[in-house]
C-alpha positions in Angstrom: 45.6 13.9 15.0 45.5 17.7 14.5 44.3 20.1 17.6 40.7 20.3 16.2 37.7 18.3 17.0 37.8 14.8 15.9 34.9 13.9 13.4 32.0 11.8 13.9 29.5 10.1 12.1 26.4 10.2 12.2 24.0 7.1 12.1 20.2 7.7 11.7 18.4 5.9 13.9 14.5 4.9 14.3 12.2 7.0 16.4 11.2 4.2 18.9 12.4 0.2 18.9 10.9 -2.8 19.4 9.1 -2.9 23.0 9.1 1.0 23.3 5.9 3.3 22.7 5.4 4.5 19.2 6.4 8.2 18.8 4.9 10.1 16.1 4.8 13.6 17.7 7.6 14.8 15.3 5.4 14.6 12.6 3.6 17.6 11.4 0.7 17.6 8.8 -1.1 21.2 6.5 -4.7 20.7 7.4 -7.3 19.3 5.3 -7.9 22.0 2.6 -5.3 24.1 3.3 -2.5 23.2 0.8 -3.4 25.5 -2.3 -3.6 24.0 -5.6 -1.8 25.6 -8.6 -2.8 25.3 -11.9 -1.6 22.7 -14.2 1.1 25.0 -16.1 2.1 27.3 -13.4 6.0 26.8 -13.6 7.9 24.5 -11.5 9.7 27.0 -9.6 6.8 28.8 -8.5 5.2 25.7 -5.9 8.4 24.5 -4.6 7.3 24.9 -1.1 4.7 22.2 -1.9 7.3 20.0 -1.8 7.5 20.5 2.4 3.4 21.0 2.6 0.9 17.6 2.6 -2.2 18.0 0.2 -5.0 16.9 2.5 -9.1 16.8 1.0 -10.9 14.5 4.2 -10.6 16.2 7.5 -10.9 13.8 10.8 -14.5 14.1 10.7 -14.4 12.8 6.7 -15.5 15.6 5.2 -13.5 16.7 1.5 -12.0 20.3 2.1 -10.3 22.7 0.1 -8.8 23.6 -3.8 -7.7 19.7 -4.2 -11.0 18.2 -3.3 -12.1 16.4 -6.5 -15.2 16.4 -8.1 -16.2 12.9 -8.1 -19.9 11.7 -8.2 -20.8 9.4 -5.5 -20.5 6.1 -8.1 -17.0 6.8 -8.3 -16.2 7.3 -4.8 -18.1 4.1 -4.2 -16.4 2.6 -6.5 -13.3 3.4 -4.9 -13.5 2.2 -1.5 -15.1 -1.0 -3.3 -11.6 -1.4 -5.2 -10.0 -1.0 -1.8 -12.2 -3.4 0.5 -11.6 -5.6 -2.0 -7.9 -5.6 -2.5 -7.1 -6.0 1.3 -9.6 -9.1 1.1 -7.2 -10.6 -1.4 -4.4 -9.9 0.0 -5.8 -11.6 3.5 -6.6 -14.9 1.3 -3.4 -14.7 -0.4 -1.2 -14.3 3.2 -3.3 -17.3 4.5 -2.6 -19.1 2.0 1.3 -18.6 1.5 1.1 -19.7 4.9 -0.5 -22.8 4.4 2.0 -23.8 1.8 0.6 -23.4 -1.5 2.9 -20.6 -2.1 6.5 -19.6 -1.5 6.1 -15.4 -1.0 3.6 -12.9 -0.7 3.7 -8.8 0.0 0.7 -7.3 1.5 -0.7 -3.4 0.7 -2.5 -3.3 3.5 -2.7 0.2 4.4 -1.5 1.6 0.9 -4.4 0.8 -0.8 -5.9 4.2 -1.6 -2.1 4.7 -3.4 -3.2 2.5 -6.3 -6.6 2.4 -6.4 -7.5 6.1 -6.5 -4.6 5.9 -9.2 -5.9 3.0 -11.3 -9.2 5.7 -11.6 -7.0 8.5 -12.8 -4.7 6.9 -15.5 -6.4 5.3 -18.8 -6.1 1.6 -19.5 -3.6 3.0 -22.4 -1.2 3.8 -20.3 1.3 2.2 -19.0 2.1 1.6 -15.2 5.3 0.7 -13.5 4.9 -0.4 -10.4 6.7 -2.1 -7.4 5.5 -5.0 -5.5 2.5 -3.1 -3.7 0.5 -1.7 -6.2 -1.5 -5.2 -7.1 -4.5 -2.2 -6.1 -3.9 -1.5 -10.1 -5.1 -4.4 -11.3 -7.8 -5.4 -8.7 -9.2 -1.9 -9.7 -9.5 -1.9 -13.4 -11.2 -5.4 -13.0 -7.7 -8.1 -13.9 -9.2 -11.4 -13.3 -7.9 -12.5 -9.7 -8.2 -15.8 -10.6 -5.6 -14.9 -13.1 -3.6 -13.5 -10.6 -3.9 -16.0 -8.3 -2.4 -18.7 -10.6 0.6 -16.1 -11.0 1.0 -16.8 -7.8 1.0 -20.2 -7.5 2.8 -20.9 -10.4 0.7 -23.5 -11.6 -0.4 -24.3 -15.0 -2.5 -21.7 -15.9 0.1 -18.9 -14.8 -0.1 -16.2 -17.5 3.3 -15.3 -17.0 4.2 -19.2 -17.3 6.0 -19.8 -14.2 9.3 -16.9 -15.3 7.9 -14.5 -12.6 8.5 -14.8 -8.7 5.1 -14.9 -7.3 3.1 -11.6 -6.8 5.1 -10.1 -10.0 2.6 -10.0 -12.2 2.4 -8.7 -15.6 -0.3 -7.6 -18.1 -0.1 -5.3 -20.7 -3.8 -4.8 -21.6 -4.1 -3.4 -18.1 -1.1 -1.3 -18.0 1.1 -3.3 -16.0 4.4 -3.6 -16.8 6.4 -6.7 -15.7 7.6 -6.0 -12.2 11.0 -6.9 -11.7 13.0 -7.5 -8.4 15.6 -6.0 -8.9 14.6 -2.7 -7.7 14.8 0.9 -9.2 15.0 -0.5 -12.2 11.2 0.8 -13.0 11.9 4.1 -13.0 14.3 4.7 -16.3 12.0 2.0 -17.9 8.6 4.3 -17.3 11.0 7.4 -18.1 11.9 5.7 -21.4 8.5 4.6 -22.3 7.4 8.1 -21.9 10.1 9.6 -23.8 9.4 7.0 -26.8 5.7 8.0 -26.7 6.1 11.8 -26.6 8.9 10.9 -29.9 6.6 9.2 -32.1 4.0 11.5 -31.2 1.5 8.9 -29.1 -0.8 9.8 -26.7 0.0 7.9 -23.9 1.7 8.8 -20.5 3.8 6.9 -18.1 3.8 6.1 -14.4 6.1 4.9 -11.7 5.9 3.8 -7.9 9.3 3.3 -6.0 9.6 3.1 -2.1 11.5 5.8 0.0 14.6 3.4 0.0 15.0 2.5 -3.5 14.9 6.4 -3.9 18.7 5.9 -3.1 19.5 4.1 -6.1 21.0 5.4 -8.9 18.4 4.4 -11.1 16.1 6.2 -9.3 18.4 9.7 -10.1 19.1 8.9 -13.9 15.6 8.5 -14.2 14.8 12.2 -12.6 18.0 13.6 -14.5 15.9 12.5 -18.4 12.9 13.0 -17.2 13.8 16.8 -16.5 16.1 17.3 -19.5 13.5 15.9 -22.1 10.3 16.9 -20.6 9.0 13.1 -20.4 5.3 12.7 -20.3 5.8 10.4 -16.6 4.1 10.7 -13.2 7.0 9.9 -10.4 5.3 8.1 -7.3 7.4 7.6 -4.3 5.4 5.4 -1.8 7.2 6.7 1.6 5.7 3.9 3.9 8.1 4.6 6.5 10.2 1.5 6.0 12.3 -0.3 3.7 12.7 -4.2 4.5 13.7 -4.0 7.5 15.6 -0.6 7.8 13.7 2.7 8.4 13.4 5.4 5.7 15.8 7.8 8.0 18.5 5.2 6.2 17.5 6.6 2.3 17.5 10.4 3.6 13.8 10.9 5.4 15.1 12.7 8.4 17.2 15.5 6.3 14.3 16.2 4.2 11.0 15.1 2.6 11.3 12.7 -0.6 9.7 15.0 -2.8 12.4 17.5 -2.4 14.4 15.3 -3.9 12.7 16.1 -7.5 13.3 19.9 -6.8 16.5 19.7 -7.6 16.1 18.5 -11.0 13.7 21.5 -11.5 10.4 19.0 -11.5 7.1 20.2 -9.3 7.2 18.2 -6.4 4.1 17.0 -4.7 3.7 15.8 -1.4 -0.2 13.9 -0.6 -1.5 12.5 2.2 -1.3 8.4 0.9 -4.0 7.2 2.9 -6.5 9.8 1.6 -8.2 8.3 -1.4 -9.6 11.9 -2.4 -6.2 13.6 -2.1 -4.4 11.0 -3.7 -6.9 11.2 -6.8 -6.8 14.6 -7.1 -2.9 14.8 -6.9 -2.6 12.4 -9.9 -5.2 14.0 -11.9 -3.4 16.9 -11.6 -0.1 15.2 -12.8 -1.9 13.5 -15.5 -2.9 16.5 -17.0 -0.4 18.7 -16.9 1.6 15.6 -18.8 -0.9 14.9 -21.5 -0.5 18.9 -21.7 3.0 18.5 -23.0 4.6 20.3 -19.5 6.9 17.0 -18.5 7.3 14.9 -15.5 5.5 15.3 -11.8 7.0 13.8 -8.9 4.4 12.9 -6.0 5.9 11.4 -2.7 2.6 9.4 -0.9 2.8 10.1 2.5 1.7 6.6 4.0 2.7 3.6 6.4 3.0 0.1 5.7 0.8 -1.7 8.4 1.7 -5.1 7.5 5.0 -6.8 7.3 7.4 -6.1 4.4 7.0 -9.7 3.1 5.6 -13.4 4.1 9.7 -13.4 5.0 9.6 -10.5 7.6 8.6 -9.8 11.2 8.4 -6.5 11.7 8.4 -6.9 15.6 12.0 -7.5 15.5 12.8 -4.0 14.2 9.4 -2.0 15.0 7.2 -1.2 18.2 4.3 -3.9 17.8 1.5 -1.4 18.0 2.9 1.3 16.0 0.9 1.0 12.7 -2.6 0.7 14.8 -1.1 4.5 15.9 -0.4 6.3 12.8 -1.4 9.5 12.8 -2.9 9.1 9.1 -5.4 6.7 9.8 -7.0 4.0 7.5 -7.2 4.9 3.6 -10.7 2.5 3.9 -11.8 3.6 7.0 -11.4 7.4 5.9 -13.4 7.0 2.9 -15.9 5.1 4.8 -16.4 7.4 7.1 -16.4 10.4 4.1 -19.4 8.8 2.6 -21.1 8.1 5.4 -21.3 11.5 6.4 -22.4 12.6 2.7 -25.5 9.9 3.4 -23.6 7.9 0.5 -22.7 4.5 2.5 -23.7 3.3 5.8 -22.6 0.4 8.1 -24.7 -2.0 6.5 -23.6 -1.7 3.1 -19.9 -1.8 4.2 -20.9 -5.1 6.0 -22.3 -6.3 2.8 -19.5 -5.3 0.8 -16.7 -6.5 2.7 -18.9 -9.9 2.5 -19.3 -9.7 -1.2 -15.3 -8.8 -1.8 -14.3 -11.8 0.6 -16.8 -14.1 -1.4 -15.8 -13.0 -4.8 -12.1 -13.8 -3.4 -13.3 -17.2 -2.3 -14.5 -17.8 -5.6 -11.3 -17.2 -7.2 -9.2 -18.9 -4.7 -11.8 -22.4 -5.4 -11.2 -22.2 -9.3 -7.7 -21.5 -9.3 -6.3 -24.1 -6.2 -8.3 -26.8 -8.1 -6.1 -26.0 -11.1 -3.0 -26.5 -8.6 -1.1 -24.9 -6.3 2.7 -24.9 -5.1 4.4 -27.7 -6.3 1.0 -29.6 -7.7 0.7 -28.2 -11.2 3.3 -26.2 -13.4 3.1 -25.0 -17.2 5.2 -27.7 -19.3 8.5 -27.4 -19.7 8.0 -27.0 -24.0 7.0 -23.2 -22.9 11.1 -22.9 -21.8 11.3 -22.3 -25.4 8.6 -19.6 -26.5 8.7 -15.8 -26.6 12.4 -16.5 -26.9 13.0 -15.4 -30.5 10.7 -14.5 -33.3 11.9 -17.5 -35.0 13.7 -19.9 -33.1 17.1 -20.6 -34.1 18.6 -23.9 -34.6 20.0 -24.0 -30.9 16.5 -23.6 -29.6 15.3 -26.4 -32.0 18.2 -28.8 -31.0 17.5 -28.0 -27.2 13.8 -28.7 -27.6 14.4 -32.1 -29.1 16.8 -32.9 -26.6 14.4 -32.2 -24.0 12.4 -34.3 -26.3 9.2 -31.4 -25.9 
């Protein structure tokens, strides 16, 4: 070895571990109202210090502050913590029931949902969404049967996706979904493409993508930024930073050098960061994105500033890598509970209607859960095995034909 130091390496390591007390005071939030919003063709490199700042509307008391606060009616807001209440009773139905055995896997939002509901309000049906496996907030809150995706999950015979998905990937075109895949990173070049293709043939429709903090490692993740940037692509860039990827924390994909919107500075893109548990903020911010690509001024990247309460799947336990109590702690709050309390204190909403609604969400759930277990569940109903062969090719060819007799389907 030469005379001078020896190297070492440097391995990031989680705040706090299982059986310590959670530690959030490294954490430092911009005040409700006090991140300043640009207009939507001020130049890239004039806001990259938003990249570093978090766009806050509700203060702690619930009141909407400052440039970014949107100007929603009170319908709309409704509305919105509506879409929420109910998406976190389906996903409570759906964990009970994976753990009952009538399905293999499921992957909770639970407190994410403001991230794709307050989304699903910004973006037109038209559009076309590329989500990971916690946005089901998209569909719950453009109205997707749940019924429908209930059977998705089940994989019974009424699946829409016929049984070629794992559960919770769901698909749907008419509501801009694209087909999740679980192979992830993949969605972003896909949404980047799609938006490229619909700015060439001169279309009016706009893209969006949600990857986590870790998948943000990928190189699929990069390539994505690197055509977005050259070619202008009409695409909103969410990364969901819930604090944890599977099991490993988001220090692992970079988090403790820098934030995860800085990431899209260096590919000359604004970079937004948002509070993700603030419905308002999280509206606003993709509102803003929205326009400024329908505008013909190219790609936004937005990192959601959030944590994921619940385990990473039905296949995780967080306690063996997290302190138990640390998402009852977060600093950030509840995305329902916030905009609870934000129409409460406009006299919007009170404790008796969120009673009721909570009631009417877990009911409507109930519902779907009746009608689509009677049609089977795990392992009692399946589509039939002639579907192997459709929405191969066009026109089948004669391998397909001789396969299909031999199956004798």
């Amino acid at each position: 070895m030469s005379s001078s130091n020896a190297l070492s390496l440097h391995i990031p390591e989680p705040r706090r571990r299982p059986g310590e007390a959670p530690d959030f005071s490294g954490l430092s939030f911009s005040g409700a109202g006090e991140v300043d919003r640009p207009t939507v063709d001020a130049p890239a490199e004039t806001m990259r210090d938003m990249a570093f700042q978090l766009i806050r509307v509700l203060d702690d008391q619930g009141t909407a502050r400052g440039p970014w606060a949107p100007d929603l009616d009170p319908d709309s807001r409704i509305d919105g913590l509506k879409a929420m209440i109910l998406t976190r009773a389906f996903d409570e139905r759906m964990y009970r029931a994976q753990r009952q055995g009538k399905t293999s896997f499921y992957m909770k939002c639970t407190g994410e949902e403001a991230i794709a509901c307050a989304q699903a309000r910004v973006l037109r049906r038209e559009d076309m969404g590329f989500p990971t496996y916690r946005q089901q907030g998209l569909l719950i809150a453009r109205g997707y049967p749940l019924v429908d995706m209930m059977n998705q999950i089940y994989s019974n015979a009424a699946d829409p996706i016929k049984g070629r998905q794992l559960p919770i990937m769901y698909s749907s075109r008419d509501y801009g979904f694209f087909s999740i895949s679980g192979n992830l990173g993949t969605q972003a070049p896909q949404a980047v493409g799609f938006a490229m293709a619909s700015a060439y043939s001169g279309d009016d429709r706009i893209a969006s993508v949600w990857i986590g903090d870790g998948a943000t490692a990928e190189g699929d993740f990069h390539e994505a930024l690197t055509f977005a940037s050259a070619y202008r692509a009409p695409v909103i860039v969410n990364i969901v930073n819930n604090q944890w990827a599977i099991s490993s924390f988001a220090g692992l994909a970079g988090a403790q050098n820098t934030t995860f919107a800085a990431r899209g500075l260096g590919y000359g893109l604004p970079a937004l960061r948002v509070d993700g548990n603030d419905y308002l903020a999280v509206h606003a911010v993709t509102a803003w994105a929205a326009a400024r690509a329908r505008a013909n001024l190219g790609a936004t990247v937005i990192e959601h500033f959030t944590y994921r309460a619940a385990q990473h799947s039905t296949s995780d336990d967080p306690s063996r890598y997290r302190p138990g109590d640390e998402a009852a702690l977060w600093p950030l709050g509840d995305p329902i509970l916030r905009l609870k309390t934000h129409l409460v204190v406009e006299g919007l909403w009170s404790e008796a209607d969120h009673v009721k609604a909570e009631a009417e969400a877990q009911e409507k759930v109930r519902e779907a859960a009746r009608e689509a277990e009677a049609i089977g569940v795990l392992g009692q109903s399946c589509v039939s095995s002639s579907t192997l062969f459709e929405d191969v090719f066009k026109t089948p060819d004669w391998r397909l034909k001789r396969q299909r007799r031999e199956l004798g389907v």
